[in-house]
N, C-alpha and C positions, 0 to 999 in steps of 0.2 A: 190519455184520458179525456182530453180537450175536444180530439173528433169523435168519440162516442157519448158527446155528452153528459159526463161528467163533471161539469162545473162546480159543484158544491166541493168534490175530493180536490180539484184542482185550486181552486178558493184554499182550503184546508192546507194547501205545502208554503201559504205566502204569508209572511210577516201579516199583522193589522194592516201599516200599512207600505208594505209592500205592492211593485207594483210595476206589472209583466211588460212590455212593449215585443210586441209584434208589427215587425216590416214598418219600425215609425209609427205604429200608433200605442198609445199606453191608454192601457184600464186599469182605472184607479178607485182601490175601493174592493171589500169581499163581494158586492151586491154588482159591479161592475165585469170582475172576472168571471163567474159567474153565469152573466148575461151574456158574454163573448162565448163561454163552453156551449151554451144555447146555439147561438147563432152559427157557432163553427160546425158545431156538429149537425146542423141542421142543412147549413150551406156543403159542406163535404159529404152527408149523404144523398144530397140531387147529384152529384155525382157518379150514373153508370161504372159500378167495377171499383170503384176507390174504397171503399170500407165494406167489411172490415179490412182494415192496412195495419202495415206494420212499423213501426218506427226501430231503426238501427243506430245506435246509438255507439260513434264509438271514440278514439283518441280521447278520453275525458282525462281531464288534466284539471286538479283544484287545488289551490293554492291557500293554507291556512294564513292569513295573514297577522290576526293576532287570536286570542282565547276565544271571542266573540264572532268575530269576523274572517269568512273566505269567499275566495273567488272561486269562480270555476271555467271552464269553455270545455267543448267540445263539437265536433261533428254530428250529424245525421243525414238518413237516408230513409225516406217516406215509398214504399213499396204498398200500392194499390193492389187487391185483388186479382183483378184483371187487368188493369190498366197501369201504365208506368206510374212513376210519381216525382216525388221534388225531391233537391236535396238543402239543406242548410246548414248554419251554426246555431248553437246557443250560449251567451254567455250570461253568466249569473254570478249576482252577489246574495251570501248566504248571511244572516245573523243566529245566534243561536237564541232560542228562547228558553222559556219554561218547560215548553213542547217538544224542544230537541231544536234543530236546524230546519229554520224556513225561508226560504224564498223572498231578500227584502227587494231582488228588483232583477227583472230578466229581460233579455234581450236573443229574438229568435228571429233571424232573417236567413229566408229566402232565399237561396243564391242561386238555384240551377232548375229547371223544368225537365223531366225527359220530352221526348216528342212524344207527342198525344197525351200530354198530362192535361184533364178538366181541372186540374186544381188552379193553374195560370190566371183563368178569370176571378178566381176566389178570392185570391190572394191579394191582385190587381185592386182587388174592389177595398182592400183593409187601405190602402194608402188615400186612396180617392173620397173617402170622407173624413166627417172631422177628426183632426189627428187624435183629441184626446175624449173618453167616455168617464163619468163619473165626477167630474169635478162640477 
């Protein structure tokens, strides 16, 4: 949802204040995630061949830890249109709310490029400024 701009539904799956970290950087804040579905999606669409892509999602493994609280991890595999793409993990702590199960804090790195993936610089560029947005 995040590389087609999407930010509002993405916002919508995270606690108040929950709060995603990608490749070491956290957006903190609804108005902050948000702002990154903007910018993701906008920076992975200058991307010849990458969107629309597909995210493979698999080994998911969550762990209820108690009534309110789980964890979760799993694999992925980002397959560009045209172009290869990355692979990574995500791991996530879940709380339950009013709303069901949201997202109080996530963590999705990066671990693998194919050769010729444009997402490299993309990514690159999430570390290279300030780590944190919204505070």
């Amino acid at each position: 949802m995040r590389d087609s701009g999407r930010g509002p539904d993405v916002a919508a799956l995270f606690a108040d204040d929950g709060i995603p970290n990608v490749n070491g950087r956290q957006f903190v804040g609804p108005d902050a995630i948000v702002d990154f579905g903007r910018q993701s999606a906008a920076a992975m669409s200058a991307i010849e061949g990458l969107l629309p892509g597909k995210h493979h999602v698999s080994s998911r493994m969550t762990d209820q830890v108690s009534d309110d609280i789980a964890r979760s991890q799993s694999v992925f595999l980002f397959v560009g249109t045209t172009v290869p793409g990355h692979l990574g993990t995500y791991r996530d702590r879940l709380v339950r709310s009013g709303a069901g199960w949201r997202f109080a804090g996530g963590r999705v790195r990066i671990t693998g490029f194919a050769e010729g993936s444009g997402a490299r610089s993309y990514v690159d560029s999430l570390v290279s400024v300030a780590p944190d947005i919204g505070q």
